[in-house]
N, C-alpha and C positions, 0 to 999 in steps of 0.2 A: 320528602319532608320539607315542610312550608317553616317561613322564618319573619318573626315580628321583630325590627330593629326599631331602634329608639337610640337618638344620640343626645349626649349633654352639649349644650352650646359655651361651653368654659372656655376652649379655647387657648388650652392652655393658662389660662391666668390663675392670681393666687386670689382667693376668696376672703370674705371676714375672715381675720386674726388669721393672717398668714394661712390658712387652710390650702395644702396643695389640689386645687380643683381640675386635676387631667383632663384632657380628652377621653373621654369613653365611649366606646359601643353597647349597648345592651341587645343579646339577641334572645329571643323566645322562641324557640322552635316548636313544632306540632309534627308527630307523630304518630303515624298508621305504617302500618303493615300489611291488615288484614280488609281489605273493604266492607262494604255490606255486602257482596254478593260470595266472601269468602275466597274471592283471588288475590293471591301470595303476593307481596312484591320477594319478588327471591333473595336481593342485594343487602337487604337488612332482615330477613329471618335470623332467625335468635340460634339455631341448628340444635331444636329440641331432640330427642329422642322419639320415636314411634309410642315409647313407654309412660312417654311425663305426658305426650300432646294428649294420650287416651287418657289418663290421670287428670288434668283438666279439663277437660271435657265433662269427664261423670262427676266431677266433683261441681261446675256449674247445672249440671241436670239435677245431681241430688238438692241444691238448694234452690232448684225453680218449684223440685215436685214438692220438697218441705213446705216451700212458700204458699204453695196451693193448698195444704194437708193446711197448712195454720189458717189459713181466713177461710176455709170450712169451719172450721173446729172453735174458731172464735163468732163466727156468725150461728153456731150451735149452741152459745153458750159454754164452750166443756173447756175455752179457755179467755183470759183476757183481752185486751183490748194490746195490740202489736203492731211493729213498723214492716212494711211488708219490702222487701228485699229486688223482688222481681224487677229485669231490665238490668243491674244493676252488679251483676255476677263478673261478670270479666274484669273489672274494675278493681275487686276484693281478689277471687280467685288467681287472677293473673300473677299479682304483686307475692300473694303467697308463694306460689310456688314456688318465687326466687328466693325464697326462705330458706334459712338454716337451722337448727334445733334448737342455734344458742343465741339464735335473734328470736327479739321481744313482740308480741303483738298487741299491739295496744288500738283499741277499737273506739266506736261509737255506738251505733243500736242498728247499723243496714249490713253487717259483713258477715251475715250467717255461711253463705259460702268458703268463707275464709277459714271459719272457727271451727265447721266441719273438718276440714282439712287440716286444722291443727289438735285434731283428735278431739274436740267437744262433743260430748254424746248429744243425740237429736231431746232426748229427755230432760238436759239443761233447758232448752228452749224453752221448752211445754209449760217448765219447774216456775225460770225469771218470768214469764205472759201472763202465769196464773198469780202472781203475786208471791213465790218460793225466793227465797234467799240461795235456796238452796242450790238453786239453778247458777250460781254463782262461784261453783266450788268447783273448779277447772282439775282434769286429772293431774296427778303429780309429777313434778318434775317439766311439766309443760309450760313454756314463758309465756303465757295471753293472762292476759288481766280481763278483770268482769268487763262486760257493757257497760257503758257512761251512759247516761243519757242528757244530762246538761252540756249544752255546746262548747265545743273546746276546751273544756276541762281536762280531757286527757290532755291534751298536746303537751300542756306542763308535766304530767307525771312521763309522760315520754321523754321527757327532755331530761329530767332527774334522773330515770332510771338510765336513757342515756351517758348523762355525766356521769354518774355513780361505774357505769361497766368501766368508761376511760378513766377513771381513779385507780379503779381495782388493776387496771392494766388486762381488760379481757379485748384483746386486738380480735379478735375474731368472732365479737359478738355488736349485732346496731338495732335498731330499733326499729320499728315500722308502725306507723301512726295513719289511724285512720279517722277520717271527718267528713261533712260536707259543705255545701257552699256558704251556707248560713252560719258557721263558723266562724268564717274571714272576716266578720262584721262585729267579732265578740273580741275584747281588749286582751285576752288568754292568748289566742292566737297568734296577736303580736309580739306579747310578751314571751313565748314558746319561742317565735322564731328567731327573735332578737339574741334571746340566751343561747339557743342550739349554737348563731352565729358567732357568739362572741367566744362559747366554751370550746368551738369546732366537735359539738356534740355527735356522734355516730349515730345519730337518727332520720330515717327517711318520712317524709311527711306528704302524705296521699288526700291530698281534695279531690270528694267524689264527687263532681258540678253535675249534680242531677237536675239544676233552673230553677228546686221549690226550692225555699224555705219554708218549709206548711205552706202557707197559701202567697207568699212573697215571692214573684217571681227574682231570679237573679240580676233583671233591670231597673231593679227599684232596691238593690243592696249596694252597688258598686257603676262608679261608672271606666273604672280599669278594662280596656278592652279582654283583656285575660284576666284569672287568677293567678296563672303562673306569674306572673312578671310582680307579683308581691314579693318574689324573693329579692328582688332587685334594690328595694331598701336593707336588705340586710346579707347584703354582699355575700347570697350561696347560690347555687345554678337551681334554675326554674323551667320548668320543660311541660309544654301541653302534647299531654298524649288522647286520642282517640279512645272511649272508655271501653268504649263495645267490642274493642279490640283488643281478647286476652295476649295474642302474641307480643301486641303492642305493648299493652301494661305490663308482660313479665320482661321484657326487655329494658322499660326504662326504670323500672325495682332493681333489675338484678345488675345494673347499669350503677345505680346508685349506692344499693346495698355495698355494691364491692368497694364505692370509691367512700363510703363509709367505716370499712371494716379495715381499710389503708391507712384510715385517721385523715382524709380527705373531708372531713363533715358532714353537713347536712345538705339534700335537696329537699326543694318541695314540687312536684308533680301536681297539677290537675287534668283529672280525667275527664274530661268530658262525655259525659254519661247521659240518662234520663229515667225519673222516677214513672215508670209505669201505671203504676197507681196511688194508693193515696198514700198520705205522708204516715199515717195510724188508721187502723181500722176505726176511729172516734171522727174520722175527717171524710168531707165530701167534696174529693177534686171539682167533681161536673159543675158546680157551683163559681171556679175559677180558673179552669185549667182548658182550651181549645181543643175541640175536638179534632180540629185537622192537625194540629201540633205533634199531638200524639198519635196518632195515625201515622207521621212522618217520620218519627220515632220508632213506632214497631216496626217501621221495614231495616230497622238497623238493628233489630236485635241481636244480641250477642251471639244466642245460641244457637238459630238456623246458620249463623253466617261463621262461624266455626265447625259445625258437622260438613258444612259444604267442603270446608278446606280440608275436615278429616278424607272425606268421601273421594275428593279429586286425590290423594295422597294414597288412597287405596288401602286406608288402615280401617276402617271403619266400614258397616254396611246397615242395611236394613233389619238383619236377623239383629245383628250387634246390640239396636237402638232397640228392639222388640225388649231383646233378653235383657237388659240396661232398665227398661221403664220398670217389667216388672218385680228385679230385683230390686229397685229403690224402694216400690210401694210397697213389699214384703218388709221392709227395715224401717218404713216409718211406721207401720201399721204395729207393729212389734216394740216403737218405743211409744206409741201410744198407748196402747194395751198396759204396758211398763208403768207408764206415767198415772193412768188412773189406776191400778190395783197401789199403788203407794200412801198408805193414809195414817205411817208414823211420824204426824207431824206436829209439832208442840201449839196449839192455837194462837198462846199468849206470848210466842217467840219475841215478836215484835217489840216488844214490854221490856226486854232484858238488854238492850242498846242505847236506850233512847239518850244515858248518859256514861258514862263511865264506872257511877255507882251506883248503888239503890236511893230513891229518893219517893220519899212518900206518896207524895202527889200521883209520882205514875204508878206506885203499890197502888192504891188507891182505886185507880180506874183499872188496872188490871183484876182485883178484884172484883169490880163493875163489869167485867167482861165477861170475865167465866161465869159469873151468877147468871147473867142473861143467856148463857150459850145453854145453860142445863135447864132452864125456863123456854129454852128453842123447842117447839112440837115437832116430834119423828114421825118418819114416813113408818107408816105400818106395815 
């Protein structure tokens, strides 16, 4: 584990208006475990079970194969236009699994892996891509909040619902917030971490440093040689982990989760990751993204370089991965099926939110709606 220091030149002295200015160190560490080729470092293995590492594993294959099932199906037509996930799994999956039932996940629009695993049915997906609300109605009892999709807007409902568990006195429940780079550049983000800091909010906070923001690379948002070392204005521990590296990421979650669930605060984590493809199926990487970049990229990917480490471990095999592929495709092919026989759905839903009350205006065009939908010509 490699380590970015950075010291204050104070010097001891006392600052404007008396301010005590100490000497300090700030250190940034970086974290792997797993390399790209899937060999252990043994000294910091996490000492999963045979149980959780297979658990992992199928839970990032299920959302590579979902990720693939969805940009067929939107390049079909038969759904919306979606953020594709792929590359990006270990990052999301990892941190889950250091989950507890009564920690929160509070998301962004890439952590489908995550939300599988926090019991969302693959039919939610299908429901939010096609323009469904309904896709947003998480099972009961389950703490995940919808998809966000404006930047760092969660970070603050993370931090509320944070404060609010440490009000209630629930010591054994934190938060877990997810974002990416593009983020750290929206004024939410700071204002998230400044409150987590000062409230000593039980919230963990995950930047997925995939390098886009859409089409912005991450050298033209920041010039902070890390993300992590953001936290360093707001006095909580900041740790750069390896993203590609599920062992890595569940380590420094469940690192953090606990020193959250002590009343110890908030971290913020960046993973350093890579978005494999485009930012939305509406977006054309090849138009800004290097081909040999990416290329450099794939040879880290998450999931050849995790089955290696299952395979050398001798829990895993090639039957395993056969019988694995084709059970997944049985269970999406099944909530697809699911998804399109579904057709009780109110047209003019949309109409019924737009305020608090009824209000003419939108009566109005709601009536303009449905009149046009029954002047719509049917297939014969």
């Amino acid at each position: 584990m490699s380590t970015r220091t950075c010291e204050t030149p104070t010097n001891g002295q006392k600052g404007p208006y008396g301010l005590d200015l100490r000497d300090r160190t700030f250190n940034i560490s970086h974290l792997q475990i797993l390399d790209e080729f899937g060999n252990l470092d043994a000294d910091r293995a996490p000492g999963l079970s045979s149980e959780q590492l297979v658990r992992l594993y199928r839970a990032m294959v299920l959302a590579r194969v979902v990720d693939d099932r969805l940009l067929k199906l939107q390049r079909q037509g038969r759904i919306g236009t979606f953020p594709p996930c792929t590359g990006q799994e270990a990052a999301v999956c990892g941190p889950t699994l250091a989950m507890t039932e009564q920690d929160w996940f509070v998301g962004s629009f890439r952590e489908l892996g995550g939300r599988l695993m926090r019991g969302e049915p693959i039919e939610n997906t299908l429901l939010v891509y096609s323009g469904y609300e309904e896709g947003n109605v998480f099972p009961e009892g389950k703490r995940t909040l919808p998809i966000s999709i404006i930047l760092a807007a969660q970070a603050l409902h993370a931090v509320g619902i944070a404060n609010a568990m440490k009000l209630r006195g629930e010591g054994d429940s934190a938060v877990l917030c997810f974002f990416g780079d593009g983020a750290t550049s929206e004024g939410d983000f700071h204002e998230a971490l400044n409150f987590a800091s000062l409230w000593q909010a039980p919230v963990v906070f995950i930047c997925q440093n995939n390098h886009w923001a859409i089409s912005v690379p991450r050298s033209k948002q920041t010039r902070s040689p890390t993300l992590a070392q953001k936290a360093i204005a707001y006095d909580i521990p900041g740790v750069q982990v390896d993203g590609n590296d599920a062992l890595a990421m569940y380590s420094a979650a469940k690192e953090a989760l606990d020193r959250a669930h002590s009343g110890g605060g908030p971290t913020l984590i960046e993973a350093v990751t890579y978005r494999m493809r485009m930012h939305t199926t509406a977006d054309d990487p090849s138009r800004y993204q290097e081909a040999e970049q990416l290329e450099a990229w794939e040879k880290r990917d998450p999931l050849p370089r995790f089955k290696n480490h299952l395979h050398a471990k001798g829990i895993w095999s090639d039957d395993q991965q056969t019988e694995l592929e084709a059970e997944v495709k049985q269970r999406i092919e099944a909530a697809v099926s699911a998804f399109e026989s579904m057709t009780a759905f109110k047209p003019d839903a949309p109409f019924d939110h737009v305020f608090g009350t009824p209000h003419p205006r939108i009566e109005e065009q709601r009536a303009q709606f449905l009149d046009a939908l029954k002047r719509e010509p049917t297939d014969a």
